[in-house]
PyMOL commands that place a pseudoatom at each C-alpha (Angstrom):
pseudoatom trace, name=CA, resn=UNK, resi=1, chain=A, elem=C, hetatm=0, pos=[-9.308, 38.158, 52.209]
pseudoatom trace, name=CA, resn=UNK, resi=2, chain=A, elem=C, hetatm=0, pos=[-13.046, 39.569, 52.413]
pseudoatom trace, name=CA, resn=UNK, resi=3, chain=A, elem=C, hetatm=0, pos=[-13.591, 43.114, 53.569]
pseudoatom trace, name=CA, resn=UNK, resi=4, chain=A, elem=C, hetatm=0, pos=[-14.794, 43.349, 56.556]
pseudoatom trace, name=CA, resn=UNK, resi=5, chain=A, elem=C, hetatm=0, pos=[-17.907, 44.494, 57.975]
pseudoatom trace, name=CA, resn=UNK, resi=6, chain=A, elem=C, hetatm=0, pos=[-18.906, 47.977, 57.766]
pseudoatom trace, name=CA, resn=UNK, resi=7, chain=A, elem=C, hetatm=0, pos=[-15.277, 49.496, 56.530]
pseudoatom trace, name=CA, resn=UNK, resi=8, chain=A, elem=C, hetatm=0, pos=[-13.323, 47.226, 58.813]
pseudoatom trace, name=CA, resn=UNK, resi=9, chain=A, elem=C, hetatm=0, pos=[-10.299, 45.191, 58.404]
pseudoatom trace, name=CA, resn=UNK, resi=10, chain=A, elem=C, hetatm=0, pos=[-10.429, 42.673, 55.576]
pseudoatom trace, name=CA, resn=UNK, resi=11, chain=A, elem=C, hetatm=0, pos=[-10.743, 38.224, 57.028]
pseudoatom trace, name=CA, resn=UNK, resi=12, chain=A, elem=C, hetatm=0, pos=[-8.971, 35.684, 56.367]
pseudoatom trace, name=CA, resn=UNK, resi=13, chain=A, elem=C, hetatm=0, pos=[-11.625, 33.586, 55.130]
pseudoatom trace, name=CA, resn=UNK, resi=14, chain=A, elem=C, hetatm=0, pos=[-9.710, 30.530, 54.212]
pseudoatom trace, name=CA, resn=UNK, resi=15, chain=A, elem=C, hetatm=0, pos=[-6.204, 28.786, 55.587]
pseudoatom trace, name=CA, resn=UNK, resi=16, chain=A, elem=C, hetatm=0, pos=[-4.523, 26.172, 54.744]
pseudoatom trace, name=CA, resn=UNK, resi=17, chain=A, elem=C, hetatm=0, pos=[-7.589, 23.899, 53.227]
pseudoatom trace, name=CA, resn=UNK, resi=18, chain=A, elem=C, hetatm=0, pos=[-6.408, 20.814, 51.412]
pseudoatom trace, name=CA, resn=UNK, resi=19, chain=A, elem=C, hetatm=0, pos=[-8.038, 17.589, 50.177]
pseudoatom trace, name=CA, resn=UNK, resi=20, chain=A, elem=C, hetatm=0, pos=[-8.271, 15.350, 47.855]
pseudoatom trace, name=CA, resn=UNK, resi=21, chain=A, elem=C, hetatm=0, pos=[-10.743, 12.821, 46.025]
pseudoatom trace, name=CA, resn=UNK, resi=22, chain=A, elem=C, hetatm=0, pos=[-10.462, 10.325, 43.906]
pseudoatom trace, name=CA, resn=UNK, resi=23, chain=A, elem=C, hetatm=0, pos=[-12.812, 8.418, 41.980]
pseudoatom trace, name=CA, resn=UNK, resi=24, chain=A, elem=C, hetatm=0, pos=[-16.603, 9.063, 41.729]
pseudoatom trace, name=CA, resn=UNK, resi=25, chain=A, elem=C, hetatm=0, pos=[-17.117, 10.152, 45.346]
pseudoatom trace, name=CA, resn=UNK, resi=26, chain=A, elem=C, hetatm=0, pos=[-19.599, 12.349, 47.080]
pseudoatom trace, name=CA, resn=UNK, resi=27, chain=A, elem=C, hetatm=0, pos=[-18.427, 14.961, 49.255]
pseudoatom trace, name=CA, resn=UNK, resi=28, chain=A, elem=C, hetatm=0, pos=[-20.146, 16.715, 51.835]
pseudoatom trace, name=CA, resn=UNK, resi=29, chain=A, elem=C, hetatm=0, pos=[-18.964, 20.149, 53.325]
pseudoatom trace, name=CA, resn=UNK, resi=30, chain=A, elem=C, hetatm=0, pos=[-20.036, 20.525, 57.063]
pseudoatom trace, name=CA, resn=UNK, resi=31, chain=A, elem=C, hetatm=0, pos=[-19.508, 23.433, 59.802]
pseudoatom trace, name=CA, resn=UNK, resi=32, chain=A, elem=C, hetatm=0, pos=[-20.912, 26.268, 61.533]
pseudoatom trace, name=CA, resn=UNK, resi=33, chain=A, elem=C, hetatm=0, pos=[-22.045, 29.449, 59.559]
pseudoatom trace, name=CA, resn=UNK, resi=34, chain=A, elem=C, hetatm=0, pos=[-19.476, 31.517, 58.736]
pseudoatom trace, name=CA, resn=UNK, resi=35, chain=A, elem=C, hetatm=0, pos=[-16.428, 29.048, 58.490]
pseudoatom trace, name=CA, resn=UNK, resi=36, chain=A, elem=C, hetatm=0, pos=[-15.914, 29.105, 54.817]
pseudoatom trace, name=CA, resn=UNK, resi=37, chain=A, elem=C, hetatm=0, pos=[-18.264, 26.417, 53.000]
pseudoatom trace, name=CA, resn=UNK, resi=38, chain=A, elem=C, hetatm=0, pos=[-19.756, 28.638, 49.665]
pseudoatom trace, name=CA, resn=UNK, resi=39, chain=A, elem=C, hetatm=0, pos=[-16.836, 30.567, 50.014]
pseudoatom trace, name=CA, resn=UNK, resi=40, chain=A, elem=C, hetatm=0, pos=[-14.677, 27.391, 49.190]
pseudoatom trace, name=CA, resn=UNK, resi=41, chain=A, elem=C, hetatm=0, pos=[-17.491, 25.848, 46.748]
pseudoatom trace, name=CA, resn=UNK, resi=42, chain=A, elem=C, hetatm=0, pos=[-17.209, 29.149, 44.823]
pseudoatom trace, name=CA, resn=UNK, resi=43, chain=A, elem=C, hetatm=0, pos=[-13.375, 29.664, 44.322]
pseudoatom trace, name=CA, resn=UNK, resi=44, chain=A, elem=C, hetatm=0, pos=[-13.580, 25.956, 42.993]
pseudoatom trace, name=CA, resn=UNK, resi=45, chain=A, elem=C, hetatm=0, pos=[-16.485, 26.524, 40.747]
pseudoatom trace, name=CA, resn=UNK, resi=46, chain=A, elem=C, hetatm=0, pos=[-14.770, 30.078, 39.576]
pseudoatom trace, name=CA, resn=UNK, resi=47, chain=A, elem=C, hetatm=0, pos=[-17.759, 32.258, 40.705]
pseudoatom trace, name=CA, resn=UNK, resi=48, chain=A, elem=C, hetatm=0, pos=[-15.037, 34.060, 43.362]
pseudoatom trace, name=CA, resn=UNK, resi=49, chain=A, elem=C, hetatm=0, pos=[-11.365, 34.989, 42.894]
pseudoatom trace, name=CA, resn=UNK, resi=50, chain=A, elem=C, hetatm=0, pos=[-8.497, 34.036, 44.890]
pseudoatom trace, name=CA, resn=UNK, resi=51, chain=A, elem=C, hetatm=0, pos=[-6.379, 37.009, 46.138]
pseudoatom trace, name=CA, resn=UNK, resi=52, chain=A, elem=C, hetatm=0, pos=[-3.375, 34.815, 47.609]
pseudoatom trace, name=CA, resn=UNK, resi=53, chain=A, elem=C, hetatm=0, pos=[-2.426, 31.007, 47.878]
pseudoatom trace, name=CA, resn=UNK, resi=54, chain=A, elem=C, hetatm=0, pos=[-3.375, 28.675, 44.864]
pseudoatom trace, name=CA, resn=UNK, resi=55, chain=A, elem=C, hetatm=0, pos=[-5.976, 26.560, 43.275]
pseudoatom trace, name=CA, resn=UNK, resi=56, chain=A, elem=C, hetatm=0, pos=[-4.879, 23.190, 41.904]
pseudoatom trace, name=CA, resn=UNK, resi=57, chain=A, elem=C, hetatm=0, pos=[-8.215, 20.985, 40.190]
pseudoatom trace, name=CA, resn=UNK, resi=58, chain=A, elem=C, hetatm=0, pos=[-6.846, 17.989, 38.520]
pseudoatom trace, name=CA, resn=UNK, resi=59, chain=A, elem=C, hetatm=0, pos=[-8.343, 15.007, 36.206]
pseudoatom trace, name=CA, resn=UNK, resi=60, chain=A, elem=C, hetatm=0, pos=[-6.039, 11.850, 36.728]
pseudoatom trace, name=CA, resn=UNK, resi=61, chain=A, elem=C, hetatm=0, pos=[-8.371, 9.415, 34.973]
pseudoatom trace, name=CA, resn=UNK, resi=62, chain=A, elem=C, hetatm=0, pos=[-6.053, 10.215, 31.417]
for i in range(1, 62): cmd.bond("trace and resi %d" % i, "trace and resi %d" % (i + 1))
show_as sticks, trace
zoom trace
């Protein structure tokens, strides 16, 4: 949840996102402005905090 805009009520910002990779892949992240993209890049890289839900990053290759 983000605050909202000028005292309002916080937004969901994210809901039920879920993918995986595997291998050496490049991924591209692509939608309007607004829709979640840095917010989702920076709960994975650990530059923002999740409030609810989880975070799972795994490394399969051993």
């Amino acid at each position: 949840m983000f605050p909202g805009q000028k005292g309002g009520e916080p937004n969901r910002v994210l809901d039920h996102v879920s993918f995986e990779m595997s291998g050496q892949v490049f991924v591209s992240l692509v939608g309007p402005s607004g829709c979640g993209k840095s917010t989702l890049l920076n709960i994975v890289s650990g530059v923002e905090t999740i409030t609810s839900g989880g975070l799972s990053l795994t490394d399969d290759q051993g």
